[in-house]
C-alpha positions as CSV (number, residue, x, y, z in Angstrom):
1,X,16.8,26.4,-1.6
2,X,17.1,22.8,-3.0
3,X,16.0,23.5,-6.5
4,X,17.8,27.3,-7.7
5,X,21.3,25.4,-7.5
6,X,19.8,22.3,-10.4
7,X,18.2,25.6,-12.3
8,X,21.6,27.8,-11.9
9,X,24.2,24.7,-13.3
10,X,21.7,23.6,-16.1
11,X,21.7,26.9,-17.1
12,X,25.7,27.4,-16.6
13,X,26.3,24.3,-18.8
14,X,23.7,25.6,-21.4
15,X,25.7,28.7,-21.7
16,X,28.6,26.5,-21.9
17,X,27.5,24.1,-24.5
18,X,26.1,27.5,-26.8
19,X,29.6,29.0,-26.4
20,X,31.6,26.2,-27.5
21,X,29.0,25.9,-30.9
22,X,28.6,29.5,-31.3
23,X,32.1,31.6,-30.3
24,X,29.1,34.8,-30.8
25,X,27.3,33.6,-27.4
26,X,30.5,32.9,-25.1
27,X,30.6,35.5,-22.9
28,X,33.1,35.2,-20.0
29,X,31.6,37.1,-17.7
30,X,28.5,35.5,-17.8
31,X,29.5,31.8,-17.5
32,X,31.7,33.4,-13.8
33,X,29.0,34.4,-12.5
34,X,26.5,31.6,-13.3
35,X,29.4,29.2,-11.7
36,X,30.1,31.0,-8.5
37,X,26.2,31.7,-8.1
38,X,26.1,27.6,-8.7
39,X,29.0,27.4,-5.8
40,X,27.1,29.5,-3.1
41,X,23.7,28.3,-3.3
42,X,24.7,24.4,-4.0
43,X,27.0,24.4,-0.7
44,X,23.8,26.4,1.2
45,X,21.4,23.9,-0.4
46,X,24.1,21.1,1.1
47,X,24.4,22.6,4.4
48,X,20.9,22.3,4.4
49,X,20.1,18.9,3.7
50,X,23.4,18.3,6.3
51,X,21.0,19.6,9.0
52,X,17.8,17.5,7.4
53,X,20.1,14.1,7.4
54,X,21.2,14.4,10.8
55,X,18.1,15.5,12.4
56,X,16.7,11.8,11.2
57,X,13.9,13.7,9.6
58,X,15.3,11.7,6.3
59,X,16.8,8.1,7.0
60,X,17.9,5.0,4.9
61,X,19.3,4.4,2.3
62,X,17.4,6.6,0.0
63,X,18.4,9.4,1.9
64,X,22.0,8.7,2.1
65,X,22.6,8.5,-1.5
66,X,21.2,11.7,-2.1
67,X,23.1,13.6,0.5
68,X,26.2,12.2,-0.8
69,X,25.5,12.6,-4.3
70,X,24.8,16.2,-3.9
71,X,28.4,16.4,-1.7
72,X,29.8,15.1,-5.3
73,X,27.4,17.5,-7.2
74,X,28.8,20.1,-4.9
75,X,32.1,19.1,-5.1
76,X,32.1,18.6,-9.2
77,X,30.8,22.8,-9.3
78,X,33.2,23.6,-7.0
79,X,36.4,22.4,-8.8
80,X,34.6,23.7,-12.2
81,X,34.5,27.3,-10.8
82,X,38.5,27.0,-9.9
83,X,39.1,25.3,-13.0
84,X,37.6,27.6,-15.3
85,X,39.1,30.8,-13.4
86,X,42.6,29.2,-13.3
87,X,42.2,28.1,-17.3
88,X,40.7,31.9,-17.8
89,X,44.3,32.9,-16.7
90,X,45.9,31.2,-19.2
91,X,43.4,32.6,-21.9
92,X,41.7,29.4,-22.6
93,X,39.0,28.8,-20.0
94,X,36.8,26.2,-21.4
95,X,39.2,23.4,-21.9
96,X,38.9,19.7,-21.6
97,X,39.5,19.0,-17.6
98,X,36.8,22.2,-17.1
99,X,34.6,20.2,-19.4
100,X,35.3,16.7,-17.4
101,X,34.5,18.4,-13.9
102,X,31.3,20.2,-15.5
103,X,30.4,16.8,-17.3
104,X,30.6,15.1,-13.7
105,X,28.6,18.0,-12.0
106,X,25.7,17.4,-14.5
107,X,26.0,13.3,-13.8
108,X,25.9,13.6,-10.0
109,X,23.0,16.1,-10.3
110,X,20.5,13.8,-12.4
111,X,21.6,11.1,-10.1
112,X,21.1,13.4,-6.8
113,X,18.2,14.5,-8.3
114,X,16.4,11.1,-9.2
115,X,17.1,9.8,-5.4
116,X,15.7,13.1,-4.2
117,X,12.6,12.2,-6.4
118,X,12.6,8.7,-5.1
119,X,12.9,9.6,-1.4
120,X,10.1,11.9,-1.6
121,X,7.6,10.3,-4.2
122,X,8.6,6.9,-4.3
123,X,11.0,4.9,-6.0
124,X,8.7,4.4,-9.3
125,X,7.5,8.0,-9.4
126,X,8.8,8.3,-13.2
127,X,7.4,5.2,-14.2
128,X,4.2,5.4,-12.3
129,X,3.0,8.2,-14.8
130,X,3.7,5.7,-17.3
131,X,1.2,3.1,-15.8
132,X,-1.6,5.8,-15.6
133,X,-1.4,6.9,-19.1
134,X,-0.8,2.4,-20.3
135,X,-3.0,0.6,-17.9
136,X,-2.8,-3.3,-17.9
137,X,-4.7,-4.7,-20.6
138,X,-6.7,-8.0,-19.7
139,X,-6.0,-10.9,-22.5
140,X,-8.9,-10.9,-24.4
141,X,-9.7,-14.6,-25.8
142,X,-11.7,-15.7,-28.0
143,X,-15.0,-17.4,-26.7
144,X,-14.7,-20.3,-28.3
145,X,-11.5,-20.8,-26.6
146,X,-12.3,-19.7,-22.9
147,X,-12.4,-22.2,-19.8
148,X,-15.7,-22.8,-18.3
149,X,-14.0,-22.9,-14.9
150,X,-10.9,-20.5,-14.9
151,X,-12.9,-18.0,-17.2
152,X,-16.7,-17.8,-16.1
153,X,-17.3,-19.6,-13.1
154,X,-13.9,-18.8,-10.8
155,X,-14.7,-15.4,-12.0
156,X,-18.4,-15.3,-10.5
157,X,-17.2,-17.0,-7.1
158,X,-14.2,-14.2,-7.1
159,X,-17.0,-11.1,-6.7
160,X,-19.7,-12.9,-5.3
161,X,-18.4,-15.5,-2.7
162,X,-14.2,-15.6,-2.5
163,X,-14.3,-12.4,-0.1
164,X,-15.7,-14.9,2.5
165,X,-14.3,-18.1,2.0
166,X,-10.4,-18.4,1.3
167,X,-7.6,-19.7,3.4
168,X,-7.8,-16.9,5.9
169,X,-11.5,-16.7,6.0
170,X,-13.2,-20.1,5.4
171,X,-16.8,-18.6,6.5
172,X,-18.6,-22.4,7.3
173,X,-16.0,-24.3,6.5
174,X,-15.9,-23.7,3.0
175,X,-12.5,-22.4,0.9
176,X,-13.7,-21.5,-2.6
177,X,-10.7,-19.6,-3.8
178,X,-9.2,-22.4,-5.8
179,X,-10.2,-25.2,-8.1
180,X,-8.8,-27.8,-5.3
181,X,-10.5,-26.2,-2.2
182,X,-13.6,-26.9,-4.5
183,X,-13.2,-30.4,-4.4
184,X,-11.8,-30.9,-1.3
185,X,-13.9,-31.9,1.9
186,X,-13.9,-29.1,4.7
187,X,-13.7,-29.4,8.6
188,X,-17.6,-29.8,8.4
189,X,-16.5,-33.4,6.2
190,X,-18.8,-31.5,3.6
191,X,-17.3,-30.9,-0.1
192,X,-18.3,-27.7,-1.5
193,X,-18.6,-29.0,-5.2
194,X,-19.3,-33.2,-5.7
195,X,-18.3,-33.5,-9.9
196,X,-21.4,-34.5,-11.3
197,X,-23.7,-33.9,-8.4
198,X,-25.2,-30.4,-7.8
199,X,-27.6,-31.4,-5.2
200,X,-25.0,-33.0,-3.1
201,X,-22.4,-30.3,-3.6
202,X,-22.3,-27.9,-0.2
203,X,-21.7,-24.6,-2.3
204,X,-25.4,-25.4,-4.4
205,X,-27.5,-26.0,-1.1
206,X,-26.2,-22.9,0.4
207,X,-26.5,-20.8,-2.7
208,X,-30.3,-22.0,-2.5
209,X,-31.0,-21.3,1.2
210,X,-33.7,-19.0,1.9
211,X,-32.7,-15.3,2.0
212,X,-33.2,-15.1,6.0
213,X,-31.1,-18.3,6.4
214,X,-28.1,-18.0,8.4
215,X,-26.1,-20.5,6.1
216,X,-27.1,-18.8,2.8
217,X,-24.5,-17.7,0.5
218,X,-23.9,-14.9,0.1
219,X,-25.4,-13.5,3.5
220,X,-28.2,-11.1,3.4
221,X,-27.1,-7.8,2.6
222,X,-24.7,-8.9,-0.3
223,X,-25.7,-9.8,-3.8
224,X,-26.8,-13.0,-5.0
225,X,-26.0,-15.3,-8.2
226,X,-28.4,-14.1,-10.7
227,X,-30.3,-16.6,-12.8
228,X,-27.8,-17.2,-15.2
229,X,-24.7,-17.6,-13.2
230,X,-26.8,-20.1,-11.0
231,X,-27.3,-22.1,-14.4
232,X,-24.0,-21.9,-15.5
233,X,-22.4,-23.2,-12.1
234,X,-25.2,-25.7,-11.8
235,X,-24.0,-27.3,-15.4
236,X,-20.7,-27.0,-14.7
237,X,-20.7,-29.2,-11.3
238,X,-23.0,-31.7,-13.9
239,X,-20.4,-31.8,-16.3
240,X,-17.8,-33.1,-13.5
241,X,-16.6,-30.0,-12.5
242,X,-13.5,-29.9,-14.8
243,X,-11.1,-27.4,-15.5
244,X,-10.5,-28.6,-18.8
245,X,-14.1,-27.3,-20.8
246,X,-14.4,-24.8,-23.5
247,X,-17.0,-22.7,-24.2
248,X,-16.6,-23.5,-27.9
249,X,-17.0,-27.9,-26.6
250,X,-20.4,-26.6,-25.0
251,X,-23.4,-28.0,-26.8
252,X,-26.0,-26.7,-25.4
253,X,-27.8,-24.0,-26.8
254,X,-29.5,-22.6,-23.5
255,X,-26.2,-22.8,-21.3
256,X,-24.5,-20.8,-24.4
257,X,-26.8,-18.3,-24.7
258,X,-26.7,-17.4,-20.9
259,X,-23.0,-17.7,-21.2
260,X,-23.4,-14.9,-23.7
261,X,-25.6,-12.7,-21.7
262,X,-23.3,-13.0,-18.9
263,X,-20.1,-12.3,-21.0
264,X,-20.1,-8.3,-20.3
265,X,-20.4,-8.7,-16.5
266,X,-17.6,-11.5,-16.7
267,X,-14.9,-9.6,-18.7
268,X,-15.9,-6.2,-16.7
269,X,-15.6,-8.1,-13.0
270,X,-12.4,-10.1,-14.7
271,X,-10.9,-6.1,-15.2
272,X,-11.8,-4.9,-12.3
273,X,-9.9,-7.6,-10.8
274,X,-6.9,-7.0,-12.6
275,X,-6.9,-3.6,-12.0
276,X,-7.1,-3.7,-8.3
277,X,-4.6,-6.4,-8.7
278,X,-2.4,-3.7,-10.2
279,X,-3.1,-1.3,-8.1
280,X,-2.4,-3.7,-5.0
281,X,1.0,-4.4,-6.6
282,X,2.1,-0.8,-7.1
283,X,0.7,0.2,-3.8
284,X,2.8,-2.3,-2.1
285,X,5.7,-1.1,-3.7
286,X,6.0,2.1,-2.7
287,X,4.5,1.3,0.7
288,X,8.0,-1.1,0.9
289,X,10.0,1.8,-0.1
290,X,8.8,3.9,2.6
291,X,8.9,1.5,5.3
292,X,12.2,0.6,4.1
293,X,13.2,4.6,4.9
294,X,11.7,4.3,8.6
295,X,13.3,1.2,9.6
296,X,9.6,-0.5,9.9
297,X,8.0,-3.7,8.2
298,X,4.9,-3.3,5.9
299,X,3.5,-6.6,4.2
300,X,0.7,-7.8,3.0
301,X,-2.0,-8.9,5.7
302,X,-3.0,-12.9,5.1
303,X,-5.9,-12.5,7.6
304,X,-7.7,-10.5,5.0
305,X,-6.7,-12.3,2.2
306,X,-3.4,-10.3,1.5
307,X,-5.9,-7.3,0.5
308,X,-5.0,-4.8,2.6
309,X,-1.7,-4.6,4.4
310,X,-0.2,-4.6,7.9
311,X,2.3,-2.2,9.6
312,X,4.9,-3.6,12.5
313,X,7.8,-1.9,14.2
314,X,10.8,-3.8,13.8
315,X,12.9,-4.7,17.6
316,X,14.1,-2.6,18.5
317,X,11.5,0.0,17.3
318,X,12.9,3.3,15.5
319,X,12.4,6.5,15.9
320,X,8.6,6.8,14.7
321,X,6.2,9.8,15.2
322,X,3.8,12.3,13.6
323,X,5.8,12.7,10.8
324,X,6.7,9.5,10.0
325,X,3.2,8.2,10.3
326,X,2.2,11.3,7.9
327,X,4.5,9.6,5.0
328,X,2.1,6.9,4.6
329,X,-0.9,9.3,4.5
330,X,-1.9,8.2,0.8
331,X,-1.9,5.0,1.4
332,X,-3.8,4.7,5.0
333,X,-7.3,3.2,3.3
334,X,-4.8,0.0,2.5
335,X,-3.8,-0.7,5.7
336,X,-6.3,-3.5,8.0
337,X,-3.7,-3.9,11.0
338,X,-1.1,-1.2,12.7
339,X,1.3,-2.2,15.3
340,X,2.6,1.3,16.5
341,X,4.2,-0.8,20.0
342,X,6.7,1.1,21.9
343,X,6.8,4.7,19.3
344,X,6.5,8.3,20.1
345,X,2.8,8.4,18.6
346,X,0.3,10.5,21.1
347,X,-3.4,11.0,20.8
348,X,-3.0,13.8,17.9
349,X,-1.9,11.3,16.1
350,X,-4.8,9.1,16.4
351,X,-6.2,12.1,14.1
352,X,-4.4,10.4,11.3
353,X,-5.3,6.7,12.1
354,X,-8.5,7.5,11.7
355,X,-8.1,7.7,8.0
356,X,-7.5,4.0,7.9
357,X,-10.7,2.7,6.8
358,X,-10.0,-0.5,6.4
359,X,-8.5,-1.3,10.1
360,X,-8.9,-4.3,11.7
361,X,-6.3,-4.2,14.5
362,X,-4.5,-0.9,16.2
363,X,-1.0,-1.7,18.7
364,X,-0.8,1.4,20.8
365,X,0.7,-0.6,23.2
366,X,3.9,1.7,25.2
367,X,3.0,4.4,23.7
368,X,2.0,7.9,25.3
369,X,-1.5,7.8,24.6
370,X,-3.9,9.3,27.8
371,X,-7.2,8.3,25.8
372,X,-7.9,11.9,24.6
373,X,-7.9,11.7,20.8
374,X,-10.0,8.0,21.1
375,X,-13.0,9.8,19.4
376,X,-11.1,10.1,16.3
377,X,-11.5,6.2,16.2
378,X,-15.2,5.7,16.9
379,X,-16.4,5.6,13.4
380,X,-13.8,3.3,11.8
381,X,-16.3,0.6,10.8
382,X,-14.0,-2.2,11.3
383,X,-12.0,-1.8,14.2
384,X,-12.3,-5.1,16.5
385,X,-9.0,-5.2,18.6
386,X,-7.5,-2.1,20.0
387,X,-4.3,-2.8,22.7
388,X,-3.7,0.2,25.0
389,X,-1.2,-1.8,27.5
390,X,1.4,0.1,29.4
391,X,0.1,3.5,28.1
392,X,-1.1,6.2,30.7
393,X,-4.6,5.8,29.7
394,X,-7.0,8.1,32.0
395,X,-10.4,6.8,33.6
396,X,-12.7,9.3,31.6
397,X,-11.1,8.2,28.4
398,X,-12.1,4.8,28.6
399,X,-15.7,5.7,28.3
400,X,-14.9,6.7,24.6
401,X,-15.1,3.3,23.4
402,X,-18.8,3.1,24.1
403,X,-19.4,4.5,21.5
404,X,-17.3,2.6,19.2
405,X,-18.9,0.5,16.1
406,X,-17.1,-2.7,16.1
407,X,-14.5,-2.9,18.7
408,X,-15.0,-6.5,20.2
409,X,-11.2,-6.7,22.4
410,X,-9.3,-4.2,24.5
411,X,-6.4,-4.6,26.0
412,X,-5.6,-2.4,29.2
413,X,-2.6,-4.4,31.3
414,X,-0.8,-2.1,33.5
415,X,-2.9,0.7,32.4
416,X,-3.9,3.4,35.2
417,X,-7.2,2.6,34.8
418,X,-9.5,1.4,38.0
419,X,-11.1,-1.6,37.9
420,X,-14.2,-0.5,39.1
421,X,-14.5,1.7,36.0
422,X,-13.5,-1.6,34.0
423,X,-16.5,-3.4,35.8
424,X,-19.0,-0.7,35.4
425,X,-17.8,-0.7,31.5
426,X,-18.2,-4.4,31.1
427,X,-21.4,-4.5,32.9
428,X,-22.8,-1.6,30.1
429,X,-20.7,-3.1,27.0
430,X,-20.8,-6.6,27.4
431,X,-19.9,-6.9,24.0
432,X,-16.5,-5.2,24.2
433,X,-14.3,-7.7,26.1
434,X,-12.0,-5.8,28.2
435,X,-8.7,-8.0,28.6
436,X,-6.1,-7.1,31.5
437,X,-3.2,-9.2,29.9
438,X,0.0,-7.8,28.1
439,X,-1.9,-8.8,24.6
440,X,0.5,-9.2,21.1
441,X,2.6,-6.4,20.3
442,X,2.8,-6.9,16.6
């Protein structure tokens, strides 16, 4: 319905355009019928899209432009038809106003079409191509040139320790995700680096710790510095910790040979970085774009070191359901926290949530969910902090959530839900606190 009225006026002006060249290939006839079958299925295609547009299936901005640049498209075929049957009257149908009104058809539909591309795929879906086929290409610098610090060791603390110590996760006190927080003294009054001192610098005695220590870095079950990178950091803090050394003003030939065996790990990790970096970027991109359609906020989530992202309903909340929580399918493994507060999700839904592997944090909060589709939820390996306030959650359905991984909070003010079943769940789950206060909505 949407795409035969773009096919029949490309091919109408095609026939045009040939005619005009070639007086051999005009053929009248043809070129009527082509523009009133362009008429009837463009104003059915319209009348279409009417009913799509006002149903809210489609909102924003997005969706507005395209309606009313296929009203112009629509409009532009319209007067071409009448134009070219009242020229055809007077023996010379393709004259120049024919050729303006056909000339504007053709405008508004690459413009109509494009936002109909962009509200459906994304505002960079012609470009994204583009990126797959040119992906970013890391700087390569010569060794000589590159900065013991910014190059080799920033790079090593990045994969091996940053995940757990930055500004919204400083595990023990320690922020290693910056050449300052290095040298700066943590809560603990403990410096993680002390220039010219490795066996006084924090990040050293913990990288050291025994395996089954509860202060070693990283913790057990995550991999080590090898040899080398332990060498490296080690000389670097005995330098003075600077981020002014080269590689090429290092004069020691055993430091220099580790730096070369380390140099494929180092510029793959320092890739892989700025591919997920990219990746990050376009993701949040599109991710804006559709939130922007559904009248909802989606940013990047600073409690997880703006890795994954975080969903809130704007006040008052829009309309927001199945199938607006379906447009963000693709991107569901980026999201850590979903406030879905005061929406028309149900348990079906939570189906779809599920699919968020990342998630942190779920607002159900107002919403219509019983408990029923809670399995769905179990195996999300992160999930901490569910809040099922003011729903109509049922008495069985609590008992779901003993069986949950992670979940640590649960929120169930002015729920239906009897507090003996509460006791006998906190009694069996100690673990899960069960909280009967409002909790945060976003």
């Amino acid at each position: 319905m949407l795409h035969f009225p773009i096919v029949l006026i490309l091919l109408t002006t095609t026939f045009v355009l040939v005619g005009r060249l070639n007086p051999h290939f005009e053929k009248p006839v043809i070129i009527r019928s082509l523009l009133g079958s362009s008429v009837l299925f463009t104003l059915a295609a319209i009348m279409a899209g009417y009913l799509l547009f006002i149903s809210d299936t489609y909102t924003g901005a997005l969706a507005k432009n395209h309606f009313y640049g296929a009203l112009i498209t629509g409009g532009g075929i319209t007067l071409s038809f009448i134009c070219y049957e009242w020229m055809s009257t007077k023996g010379r149908p393709s004259g120049l106003i024919f050729f303006l009104f056909l000339g504007l058809t053709n405008f508004s539909l690459a413009y109509t079409s494009h936002m109909g591309g962009s509200l459906t795929h994304g505002s960079d879906y012609l470009s994204e191509p583009l990126v797959s086929l040119f992906p970013p290409k890391m700087e390569q610098k010569n060794p000589e040139d590159m900065l013991l610090y910014e190059d080799i060791v920033a790079t090593v603390l990045e994969t091996k320790c940053v995940n757990c110590h930055n500004e919204n996760k400083s595990k023990g006190d320690l922020l290693l995700d910056s050449h300052e927080a290095l040298l700066a003294e943590g809560k603990s009054g403990q410096k993680a680096v002390v220039p010219g001192n490795p066996e006084g610098s924090e990040l050293m005695v913990r990288i050291q710790l025994p395996e089954e220590h509860d202060d070693r870095m990283p913790p057990e079950g995550k991999p080590g510095l090898t040899e080398n990178e332990l060498a490296v950091l080690t000389f670097w803090i005995e330098k003075g910790a600077s981020q002014e050394i080269k590689q090429g003003e290092i004069e020691d030939d055993v430091i220099l040979t580790k730096l070369e065996e380390m140099m494929p790990d180092i510029q793959q990790a320092q890739f892989k970085i700025l591919e997920e970096k990219a990746a990050f970027e376009a993701a949040q991109k599109k991710l804006e774009s559709i939130a922007s359609n559904f009248g909802v906020t989606v940013a990047p989530d600073r409690q997880v070191n703006e890795k994954y992202f975080e969903m809130k309903m704007k006040f008052p909340p829009p309309p927001f359901g199945t199938e607006e929580l379906q447009a963000f399918s693709p991107y569901f493994p980026y999201f850590s926290r979903i406030s879905l507060a005061s929406t028309n999700v149900s348990d079906d839904d939570l189906f779809y949530l599920a699919k968020m592997s990342q998630l942190r944090e779920l607002v159900l909060q107002k919403t219509a969910i019983s408990g029923e589709g809670l399995p769905y939820l179990k195996d999300l390996p992160y999930l901490e902090v569910l809040n099922l306030s003011f729903t109509p959650m049922e008495d069985a359905h609590l008992l779901h959530l003993l069986e949950f991984k992670s979940l640590k909070k649960v929120y169930l003010f002015d729920t239906p839900v009897k507090k003996e079943i509460v006791a006998a769940f906190q009694k069996h789950k100690p673990e899960i606190a069960i909280i009967l206060e409002e909790g945060p909505s976003n």
